[in-house]
C-alpha positions as CSV (number, residue, x, y, z in Angstrom):
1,X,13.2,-14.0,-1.0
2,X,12.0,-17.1,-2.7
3,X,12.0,-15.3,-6.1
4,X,9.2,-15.4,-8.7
5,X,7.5,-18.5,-8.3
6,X,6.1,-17.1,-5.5
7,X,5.1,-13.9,-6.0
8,X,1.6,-14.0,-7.5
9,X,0.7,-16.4,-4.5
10,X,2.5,-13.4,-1.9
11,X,0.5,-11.1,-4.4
12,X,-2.6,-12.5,-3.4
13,X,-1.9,-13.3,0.1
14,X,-0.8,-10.0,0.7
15,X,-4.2,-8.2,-1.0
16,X,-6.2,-11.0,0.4
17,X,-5.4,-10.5,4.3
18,X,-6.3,-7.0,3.9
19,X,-9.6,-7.3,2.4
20,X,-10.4,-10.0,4.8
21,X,-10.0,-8.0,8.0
22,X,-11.5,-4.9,6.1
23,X,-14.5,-7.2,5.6
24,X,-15.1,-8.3,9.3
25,X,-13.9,-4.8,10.7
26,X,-15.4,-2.5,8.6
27,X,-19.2,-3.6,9.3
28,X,-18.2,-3.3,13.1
29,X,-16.7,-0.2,12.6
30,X,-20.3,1.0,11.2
31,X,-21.9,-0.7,14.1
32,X,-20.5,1.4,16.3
33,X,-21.3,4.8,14.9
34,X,-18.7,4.9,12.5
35,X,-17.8,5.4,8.7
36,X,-17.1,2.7,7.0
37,X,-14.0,4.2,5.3
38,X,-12.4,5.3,9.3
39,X,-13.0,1.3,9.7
40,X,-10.9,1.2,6.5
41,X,-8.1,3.5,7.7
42,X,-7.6,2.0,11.3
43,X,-7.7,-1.5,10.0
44,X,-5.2,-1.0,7.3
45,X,-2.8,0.9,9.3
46,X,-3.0,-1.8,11.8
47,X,-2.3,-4.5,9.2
48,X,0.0,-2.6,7.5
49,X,1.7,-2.3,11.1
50,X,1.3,-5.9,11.2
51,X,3.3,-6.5,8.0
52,X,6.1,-4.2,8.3
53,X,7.0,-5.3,11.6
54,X,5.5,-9.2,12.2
55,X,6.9,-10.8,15.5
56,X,7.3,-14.2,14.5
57,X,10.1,-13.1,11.6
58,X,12.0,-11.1,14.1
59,X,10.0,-8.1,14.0
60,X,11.3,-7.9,9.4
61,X,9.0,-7.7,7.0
62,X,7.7,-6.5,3.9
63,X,7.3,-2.8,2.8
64,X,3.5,-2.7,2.9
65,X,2.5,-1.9,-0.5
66,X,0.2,-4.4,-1.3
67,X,-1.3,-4.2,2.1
68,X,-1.7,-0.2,1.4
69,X,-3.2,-0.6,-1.9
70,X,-6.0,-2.7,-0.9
71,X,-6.9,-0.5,2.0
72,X,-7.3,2.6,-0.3
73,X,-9.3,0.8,-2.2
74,X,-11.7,0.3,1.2
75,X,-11.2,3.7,2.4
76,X,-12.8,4.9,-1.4
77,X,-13.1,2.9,-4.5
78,X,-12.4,5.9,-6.6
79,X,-9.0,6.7,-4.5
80,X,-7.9,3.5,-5.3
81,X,-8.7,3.6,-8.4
82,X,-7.0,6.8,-9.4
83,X,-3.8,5.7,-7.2
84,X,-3.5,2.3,-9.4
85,X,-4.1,4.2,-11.8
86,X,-0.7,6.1,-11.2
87,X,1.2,3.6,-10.0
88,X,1.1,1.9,-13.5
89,X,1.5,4.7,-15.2
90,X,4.7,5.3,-13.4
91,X,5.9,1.7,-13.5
92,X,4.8,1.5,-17.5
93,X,7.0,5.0,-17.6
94,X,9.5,4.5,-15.5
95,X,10.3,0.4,-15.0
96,X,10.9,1.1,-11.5
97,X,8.1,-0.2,-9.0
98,X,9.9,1.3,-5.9
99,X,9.9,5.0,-7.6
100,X,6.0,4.2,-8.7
101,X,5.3,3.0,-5.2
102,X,6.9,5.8,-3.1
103,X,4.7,8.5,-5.7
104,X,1.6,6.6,-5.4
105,X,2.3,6.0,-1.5
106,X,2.4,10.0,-1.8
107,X,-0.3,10.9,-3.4
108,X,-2.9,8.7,-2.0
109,X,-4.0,11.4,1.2
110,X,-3.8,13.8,-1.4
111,X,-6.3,12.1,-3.7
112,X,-8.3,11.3,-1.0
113,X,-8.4,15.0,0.3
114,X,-9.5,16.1,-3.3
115,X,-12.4,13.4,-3.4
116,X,-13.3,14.7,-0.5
117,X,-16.3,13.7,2.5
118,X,-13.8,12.1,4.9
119,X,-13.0,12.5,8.4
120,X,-9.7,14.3,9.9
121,X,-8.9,10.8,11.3
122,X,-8.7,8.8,8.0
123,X,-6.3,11.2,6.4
124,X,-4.2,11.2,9.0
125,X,-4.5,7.4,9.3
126,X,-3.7,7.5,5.7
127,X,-1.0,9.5,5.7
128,X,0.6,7.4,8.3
129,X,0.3,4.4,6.5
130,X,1.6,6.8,3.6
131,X,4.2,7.5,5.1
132,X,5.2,4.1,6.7
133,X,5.6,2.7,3.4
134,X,7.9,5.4,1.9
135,X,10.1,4.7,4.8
136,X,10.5,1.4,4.2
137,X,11.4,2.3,1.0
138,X,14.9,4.0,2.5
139,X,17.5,1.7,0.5
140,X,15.3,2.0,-2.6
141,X,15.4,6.1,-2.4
142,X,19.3,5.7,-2.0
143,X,19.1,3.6,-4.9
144,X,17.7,5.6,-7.1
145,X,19.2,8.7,-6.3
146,X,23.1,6.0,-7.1
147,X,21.2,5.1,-10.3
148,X,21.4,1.4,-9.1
149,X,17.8,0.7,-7.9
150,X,16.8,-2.7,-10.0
151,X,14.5,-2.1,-13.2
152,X,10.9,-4.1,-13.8
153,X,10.7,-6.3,-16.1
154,X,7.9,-9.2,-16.5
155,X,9.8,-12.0,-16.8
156,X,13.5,-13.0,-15.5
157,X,15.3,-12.3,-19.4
158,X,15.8,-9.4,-19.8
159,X,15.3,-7.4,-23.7
């Protein structure tokens, strides 16, 4: 919206109010009982909620990616390791962040179900989020499959 002098400050905002409330929630989530990675998973769906649909800008906004990849990173390190991981990979490959988004959106449950030691609830929370982002993504999917979805490139020339 305000184009790229902006974005690594959106970047950080973005990561950073994630982290934050992971940070005071997660402990409390512990408190309680609780893993520290189902603290993870309701938090980040909740913020992720809070992003996607915020009620002072008319109930519009982002696609949750950045808010999504911090909380995998809370939920287990190693996930989000191994979705970044992908994710560039698939941008690198592919120049399109949507496509590398909607993948990594994908296969983060998954990855998290093969790591293993996590409760029924924070897959599922997981794969809500998940799946919350990739339907955001809607005009990007119908992009792609036009072949008119918007390539990556670092800076505004393009080679």
């Amino acid at each position: 919206m305000y184009g790229n002098r902006y974005a690594w400050f959106v970047l950080a905002l973005d990561l950073s109010k994630t982290a934050i409330l992971c940070c005071i929630f997660c402990p409390l989530f512990q408190d309680l009982g609780e893993s520290w990675s189902l603290g993870a998973a309701y938090t980040g769906l909740f913020t992720m909620i809070g992003h996607v649909f915020p009620a002072w800008y008319g109930f519009q906004g982002g696609k949750g990616f950045l808010v999504g990849a911090s909380t995998i990173f809370f939920i287990d390190w190693r996930a989000g390791l191994t979705v970044f991981v992908l994710w560039a990979i698939l941008l690198a490959a592919t120049k399109y962040v949507s496509l590398a988004v909607i993948v990594s959106a994908f296969c983060a449950p998954l990855v998290l179900l093969l790591l293993g030691g996590k409760s029924a609830a924070v897959y599922l929370l997981c794969a809500a989020g998940s799946l919350l982002m990739i339907l955001r993504h809607h005009e990007n999917i119908g992009r792609l499959l036009a072949g008119t979805e918007s390539k990556f490139h670092l800076s505004s020339k393009k080679a």
